[in-house]
C-alpha positions as CSV (number, residue, x, y, z in Angstrom):
1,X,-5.1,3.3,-38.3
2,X,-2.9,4.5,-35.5
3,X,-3.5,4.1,-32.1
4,X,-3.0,6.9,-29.4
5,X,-1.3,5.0,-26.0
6,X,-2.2,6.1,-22.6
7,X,1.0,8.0,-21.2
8,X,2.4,6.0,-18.5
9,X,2.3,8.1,-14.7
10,X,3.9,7.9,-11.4
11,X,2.0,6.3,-8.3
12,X,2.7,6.1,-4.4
13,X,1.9,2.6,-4.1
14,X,0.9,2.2,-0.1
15,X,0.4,-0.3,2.5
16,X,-3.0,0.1,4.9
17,X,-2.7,-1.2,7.8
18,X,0.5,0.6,9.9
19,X,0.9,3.1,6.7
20,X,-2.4,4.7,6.0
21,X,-3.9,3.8,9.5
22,X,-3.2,3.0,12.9
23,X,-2.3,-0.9,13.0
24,X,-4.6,-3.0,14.7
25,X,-4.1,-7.2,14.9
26,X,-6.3,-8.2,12.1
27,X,-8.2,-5.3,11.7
28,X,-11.5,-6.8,10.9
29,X,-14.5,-3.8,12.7
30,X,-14.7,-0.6,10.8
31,X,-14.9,0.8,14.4
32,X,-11.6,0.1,14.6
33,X,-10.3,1.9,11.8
34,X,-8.1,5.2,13.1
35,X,-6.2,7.1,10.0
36,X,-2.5,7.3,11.5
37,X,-1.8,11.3,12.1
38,X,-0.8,13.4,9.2
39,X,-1.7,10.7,6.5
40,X,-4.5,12.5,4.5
41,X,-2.8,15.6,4.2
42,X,0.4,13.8,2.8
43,X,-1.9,11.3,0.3
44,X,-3.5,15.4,-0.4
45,X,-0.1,16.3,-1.5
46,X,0.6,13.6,-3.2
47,X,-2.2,13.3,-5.2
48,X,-1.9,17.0,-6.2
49,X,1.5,16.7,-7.1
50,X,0.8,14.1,-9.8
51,X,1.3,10.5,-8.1
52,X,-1.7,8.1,-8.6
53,X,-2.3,6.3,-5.2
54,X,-2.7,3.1,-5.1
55,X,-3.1,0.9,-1.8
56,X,-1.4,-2.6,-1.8
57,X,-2.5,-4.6,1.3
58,X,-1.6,-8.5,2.4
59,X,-5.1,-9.4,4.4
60,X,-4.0,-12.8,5.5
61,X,-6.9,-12.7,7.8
62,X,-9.1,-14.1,4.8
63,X,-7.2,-17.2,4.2
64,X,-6.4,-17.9,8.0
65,X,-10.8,-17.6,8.6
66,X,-10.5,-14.9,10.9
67,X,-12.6,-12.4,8.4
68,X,-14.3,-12.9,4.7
69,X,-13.2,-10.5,1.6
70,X,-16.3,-8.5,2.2
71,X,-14.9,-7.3,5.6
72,X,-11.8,-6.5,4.0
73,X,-13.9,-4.8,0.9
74,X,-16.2,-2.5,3.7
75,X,-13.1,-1.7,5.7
76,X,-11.5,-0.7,2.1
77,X,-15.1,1.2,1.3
78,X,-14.9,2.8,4.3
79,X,-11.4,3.8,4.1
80,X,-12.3,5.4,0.9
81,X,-15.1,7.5,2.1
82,X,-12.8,8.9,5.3
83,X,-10.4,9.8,2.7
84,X,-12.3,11.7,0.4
85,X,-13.4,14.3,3.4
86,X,-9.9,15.6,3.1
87,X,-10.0,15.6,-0.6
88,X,-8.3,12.3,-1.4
89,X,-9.3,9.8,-3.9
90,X,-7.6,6.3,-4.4
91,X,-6.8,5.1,-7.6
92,X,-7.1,1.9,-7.0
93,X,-6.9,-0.6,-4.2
94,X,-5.5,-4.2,-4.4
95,X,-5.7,-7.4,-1.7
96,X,-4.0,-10.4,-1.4
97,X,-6.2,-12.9,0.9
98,X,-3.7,-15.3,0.6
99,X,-1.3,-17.1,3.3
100,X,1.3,-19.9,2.0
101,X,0.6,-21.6,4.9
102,X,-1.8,-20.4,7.5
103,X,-5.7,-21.4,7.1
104,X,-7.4,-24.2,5.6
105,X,-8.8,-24.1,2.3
106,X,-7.9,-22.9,-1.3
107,X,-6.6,-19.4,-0.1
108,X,-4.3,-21.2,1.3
109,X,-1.1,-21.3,-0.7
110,X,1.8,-19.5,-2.3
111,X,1.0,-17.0,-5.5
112,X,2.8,-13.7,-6.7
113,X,0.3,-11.3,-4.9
114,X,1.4,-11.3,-1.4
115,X,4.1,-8.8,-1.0
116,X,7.1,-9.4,-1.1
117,X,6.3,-10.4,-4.2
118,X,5.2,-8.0,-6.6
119,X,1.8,-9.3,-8.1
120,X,-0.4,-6.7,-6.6
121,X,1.9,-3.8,-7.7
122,X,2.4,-5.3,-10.9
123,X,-1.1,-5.6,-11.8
124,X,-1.8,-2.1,-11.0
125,X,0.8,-0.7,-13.0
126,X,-0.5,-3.1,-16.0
127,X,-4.2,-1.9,-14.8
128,X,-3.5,1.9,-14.4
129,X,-0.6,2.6,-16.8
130,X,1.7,3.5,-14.0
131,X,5.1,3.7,-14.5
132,X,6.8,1.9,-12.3
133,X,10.7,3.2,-12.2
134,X,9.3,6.9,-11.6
135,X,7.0,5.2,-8.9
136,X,7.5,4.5,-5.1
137,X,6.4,2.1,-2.9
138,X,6.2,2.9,1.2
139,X,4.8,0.9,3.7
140,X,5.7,-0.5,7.5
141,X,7.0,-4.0,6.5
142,X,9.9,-5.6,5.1
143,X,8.1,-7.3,2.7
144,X,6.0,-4.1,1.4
145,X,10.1,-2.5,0.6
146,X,10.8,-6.1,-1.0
147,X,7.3,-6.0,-3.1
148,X,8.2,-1.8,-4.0
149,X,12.0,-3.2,-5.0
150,X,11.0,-6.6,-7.3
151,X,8.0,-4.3,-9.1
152,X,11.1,-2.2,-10.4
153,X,9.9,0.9,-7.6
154,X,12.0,2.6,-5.7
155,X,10.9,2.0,-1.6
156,X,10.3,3.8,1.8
157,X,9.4,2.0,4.9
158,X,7.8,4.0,7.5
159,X,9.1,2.7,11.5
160,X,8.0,3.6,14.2
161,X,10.6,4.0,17.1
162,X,9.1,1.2,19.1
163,X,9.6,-1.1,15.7
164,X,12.0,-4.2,16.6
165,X,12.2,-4.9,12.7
166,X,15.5,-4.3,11.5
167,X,15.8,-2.2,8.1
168,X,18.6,-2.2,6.0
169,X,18.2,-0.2,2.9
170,X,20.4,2.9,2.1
171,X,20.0,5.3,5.3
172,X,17.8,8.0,4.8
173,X,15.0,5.6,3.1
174,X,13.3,5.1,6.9
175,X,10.5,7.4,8.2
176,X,8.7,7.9,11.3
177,X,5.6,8.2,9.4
178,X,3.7,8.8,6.1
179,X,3.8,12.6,6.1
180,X,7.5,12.6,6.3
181,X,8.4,9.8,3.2
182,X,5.6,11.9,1.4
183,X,7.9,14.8,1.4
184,X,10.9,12.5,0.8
185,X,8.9,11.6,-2.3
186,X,8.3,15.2,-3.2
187,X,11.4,16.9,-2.4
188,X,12.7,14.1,-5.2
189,X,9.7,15.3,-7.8
C-alpha cells in the first residue's frame, strides 16, 4: 500500500506582541489589545500569496504569576476573531509560558520552546507540514530572529525607530513594521 505525503508549504511564522499588535508590558486585558497599523492587510497578503501563518509568542507572564494560560488563550481567541474581520485566518498559534528563571513553580525553568530556541517553530512545522527553509520568521526581538535562524528559517525583525536593541543581521533584513517585511517576504516569492 502506498501512502500519499502531505506536501510540505511555506509559513510566516510571527511574534504577537510588538509584531501583530501594539506592545503593551505584559499584556494581560483584551481591552488592551490594539492591532499595530497595516498588520491585517499584510497577514491578508500573505495568506493569499500562499504562506501559512503561524504565531510564535514567549508569554513569560504565566510562569512569573502575573496572568494564567487562559488569559493568554482569550487574548489569543480574541486576536483570532479581530483577524478574521479583515479576512485573515491563523494557522496555528503556539506559547511558551515558560521563564528560566523568573516565577516560582514548575513553569519555571529552561526548555526548547522559548525563542530563541526553536521548539515552538519546530513543532509547528512538524504539526503543519511547513517547510521550514522556504519559511520566514519576523518578529520585534532578538531572540524571535535567533528562534527564525536555529528552526532553519530565514528572519526579519521589525524596529521601531525609538528601539535601543541593536540588530546585526545582513542590512536590509530590518523593518519599521509588519507591512513592510511582508512585502520583503513577497517581493522574494
Amino acid at each position: 500500500m502506498r501512502t500519499v505525503s502531505t506536501p510540505l508549504r511555506p509559513a510566516v511564522f510571527l511574534d504577537r506582541d510588538g509584531t501583530i499588535n501594539r506592545e503593551c508590558h505584559y499584556l494581560q486585558r483584551i481591552d488592551d489589545f490594539e492591532l499595530l497599523p497595516g498588520a491585517p492587510e499584510a497577514l491578508r497578503k500573505l495568506q493569499a500569496a500562499g504562506f501559512l501563518l503561524v504565531v510564535v509568542t514567549n508569554q513569560s507572564g504565566v510562569a512569573r504569576g502575573y496572568f494564567s494560560f487562559e488569559t493568554v488563550t482569550e487574548i489569543n481567541r480574541h486576536m483570532q476573531a479581530v483577524l478574521a474581520e479583515s479576512g485573515v485566518v491563523l494557522d496555528g498559534i503556539y506559547v511558551c509560558p515558560h521563564h528560566p528563571t523568573a516565577g516560582d513553580g514548575p513553569l519555571t525553568r529552561s526548555c526548547t520552546c522559548r525563542k530563541g530556541s526553536p521548539g515552538l517553530l519546530l513543532q509547528a512545522a512538524a504539526d503543519l507540514s511547513i517547510d521550514l527553509p522556504r519559511s520566514w520568521m519576523v518578529g520585534d526581538k532578538m531572540s524571535d530572529v535567533d528562534a527564525g535562524r536555529a528552526a532553519g528559517c530565514r528572519s526579519l525583525k521589525i524596529q521601531p525607530e525609538n528601539d535601543p536593541e541593536t540588530f546585526s543581521v545582513d542590512r536590509g533584513c530590518c523593518f519599521d513594521s509588519l507591512a513592510s517585511a511582508a512585502r520583503y517576504i513577497l517581493d522574494r516569492g
